[in-house]
N, CA, C and O of each residue as an XYZ file, in Angstrom:
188
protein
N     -17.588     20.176      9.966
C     -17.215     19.281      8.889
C     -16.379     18.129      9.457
O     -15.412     18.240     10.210
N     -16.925     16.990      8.963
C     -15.989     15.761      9.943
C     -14.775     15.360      9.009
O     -14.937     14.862      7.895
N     -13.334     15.675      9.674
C     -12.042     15.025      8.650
C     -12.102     13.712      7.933
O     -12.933     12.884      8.305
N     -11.202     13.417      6.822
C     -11.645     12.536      5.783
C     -11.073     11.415      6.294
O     -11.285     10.341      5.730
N     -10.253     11.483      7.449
C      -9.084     10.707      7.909
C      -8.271     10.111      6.885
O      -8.390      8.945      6.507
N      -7.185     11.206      6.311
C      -6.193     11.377      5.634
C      -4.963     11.371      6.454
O      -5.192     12.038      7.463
N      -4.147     11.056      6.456
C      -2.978     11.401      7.116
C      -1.855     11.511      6.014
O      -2.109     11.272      4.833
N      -0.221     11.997      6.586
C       0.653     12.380      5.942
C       1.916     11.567      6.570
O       2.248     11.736      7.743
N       2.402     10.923      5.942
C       3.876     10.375      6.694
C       4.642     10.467      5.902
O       4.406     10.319      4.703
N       6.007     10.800      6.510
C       7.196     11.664      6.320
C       7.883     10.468      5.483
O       8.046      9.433      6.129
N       8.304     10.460      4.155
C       8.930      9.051      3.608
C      10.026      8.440      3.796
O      10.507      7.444      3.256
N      10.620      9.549      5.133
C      12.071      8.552      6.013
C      11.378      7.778      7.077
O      12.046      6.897      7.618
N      10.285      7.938      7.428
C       9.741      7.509      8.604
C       8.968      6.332      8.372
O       8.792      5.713      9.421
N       8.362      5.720      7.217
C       8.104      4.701      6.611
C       8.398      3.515      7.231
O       7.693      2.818      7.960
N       9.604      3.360      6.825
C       9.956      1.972      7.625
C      10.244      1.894      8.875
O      10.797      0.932      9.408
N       9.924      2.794      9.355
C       9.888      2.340     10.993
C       8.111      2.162     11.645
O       7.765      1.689     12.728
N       7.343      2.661     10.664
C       5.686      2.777     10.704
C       5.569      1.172     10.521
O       5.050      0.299     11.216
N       6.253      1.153      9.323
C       5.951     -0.321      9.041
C       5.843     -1.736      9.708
O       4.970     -2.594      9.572
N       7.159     -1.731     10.584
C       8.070     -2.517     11.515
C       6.916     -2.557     12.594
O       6.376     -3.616     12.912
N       6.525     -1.161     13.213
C       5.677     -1.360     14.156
C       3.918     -1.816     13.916
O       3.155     -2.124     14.832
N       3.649     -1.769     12.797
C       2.383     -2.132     12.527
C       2.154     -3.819     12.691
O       3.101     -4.386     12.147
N       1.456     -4.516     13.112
C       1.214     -5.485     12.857
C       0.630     -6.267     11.947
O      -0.534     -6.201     11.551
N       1.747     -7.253     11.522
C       1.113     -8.066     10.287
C      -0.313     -8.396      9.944
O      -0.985     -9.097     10.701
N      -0.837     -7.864      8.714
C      -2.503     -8.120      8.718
C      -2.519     -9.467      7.532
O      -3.223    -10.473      7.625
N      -1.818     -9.243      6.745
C      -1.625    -10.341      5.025
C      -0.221    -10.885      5.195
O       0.835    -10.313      5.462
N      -0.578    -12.431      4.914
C       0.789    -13.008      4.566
C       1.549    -12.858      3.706
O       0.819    -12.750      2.721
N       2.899    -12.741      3.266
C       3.653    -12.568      2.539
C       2.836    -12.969      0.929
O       2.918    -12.215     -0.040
N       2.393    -13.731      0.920
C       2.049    -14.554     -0.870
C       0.421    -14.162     -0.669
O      -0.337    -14.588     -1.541
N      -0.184    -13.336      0.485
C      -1.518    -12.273      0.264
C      -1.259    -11.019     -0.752
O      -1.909    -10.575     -1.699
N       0.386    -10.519      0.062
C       0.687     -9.526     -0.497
C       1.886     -9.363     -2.109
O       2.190     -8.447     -2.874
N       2.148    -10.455     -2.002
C       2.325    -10.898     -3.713
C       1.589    -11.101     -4.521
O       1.770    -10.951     -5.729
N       0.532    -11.516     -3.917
C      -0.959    -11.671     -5.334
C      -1.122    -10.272     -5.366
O      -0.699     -9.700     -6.371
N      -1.665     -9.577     -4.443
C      -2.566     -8.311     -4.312
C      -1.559     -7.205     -5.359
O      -2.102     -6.592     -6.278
N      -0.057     -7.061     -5.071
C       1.067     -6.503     -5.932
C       0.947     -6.889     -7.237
O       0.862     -5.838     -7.872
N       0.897     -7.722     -7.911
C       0.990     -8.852     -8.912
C      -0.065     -8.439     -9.775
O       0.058     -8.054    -10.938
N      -1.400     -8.581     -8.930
C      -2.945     -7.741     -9.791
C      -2.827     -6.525     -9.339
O      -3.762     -5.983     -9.927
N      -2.233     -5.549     -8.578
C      -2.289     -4.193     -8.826
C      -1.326     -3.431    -10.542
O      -1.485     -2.732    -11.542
N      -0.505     -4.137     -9.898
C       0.799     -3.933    -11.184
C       0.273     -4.517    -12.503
O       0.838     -3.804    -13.332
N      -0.452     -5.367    -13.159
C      -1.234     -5.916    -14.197
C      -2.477     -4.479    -14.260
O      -2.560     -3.723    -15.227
N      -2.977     -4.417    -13.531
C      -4.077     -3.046    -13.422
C      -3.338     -2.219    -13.803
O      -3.193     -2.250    -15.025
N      -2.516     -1.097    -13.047
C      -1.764     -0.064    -13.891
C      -1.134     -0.385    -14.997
O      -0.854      0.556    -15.739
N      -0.775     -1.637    -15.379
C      -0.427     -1.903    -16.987
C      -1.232     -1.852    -18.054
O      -0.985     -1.547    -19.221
N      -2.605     -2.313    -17.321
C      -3.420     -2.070    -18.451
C      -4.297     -1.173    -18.467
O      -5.267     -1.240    -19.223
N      -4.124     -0.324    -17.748
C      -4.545      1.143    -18.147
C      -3.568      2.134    -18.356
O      -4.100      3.244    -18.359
N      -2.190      2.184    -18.554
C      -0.986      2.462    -18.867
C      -1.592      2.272    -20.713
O      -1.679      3.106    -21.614
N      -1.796      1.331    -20.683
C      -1.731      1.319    -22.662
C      -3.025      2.005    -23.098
O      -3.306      1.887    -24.290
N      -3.836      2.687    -22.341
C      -5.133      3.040    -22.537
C      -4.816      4.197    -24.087
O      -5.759      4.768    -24.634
């Protein structure tokens, strides 16, 4: 059976994952993308 490639990270360890990852989206990529995620769970929140 081939793994789903799931992984698990520890939620103190977060921001140091982060720091080392390299930037893929600019700051105002990742304000839109937040912006329409958060509008999405709102409007299925009133479902």
């Amino acid at each position: 059976m081939k793994a789903a490639g799931v992984w698990v990270l520890e939620p103190k360890a977060l921001d140091k994952f982060i720091e080392r990852e390299p930037e893929r989206y600019s700051r105002e990529d990742v304000k839109a993308m937040a912006s329409a995620l958060s509008s999405y769970v709102r409007s299925k929140a009133n479902l």
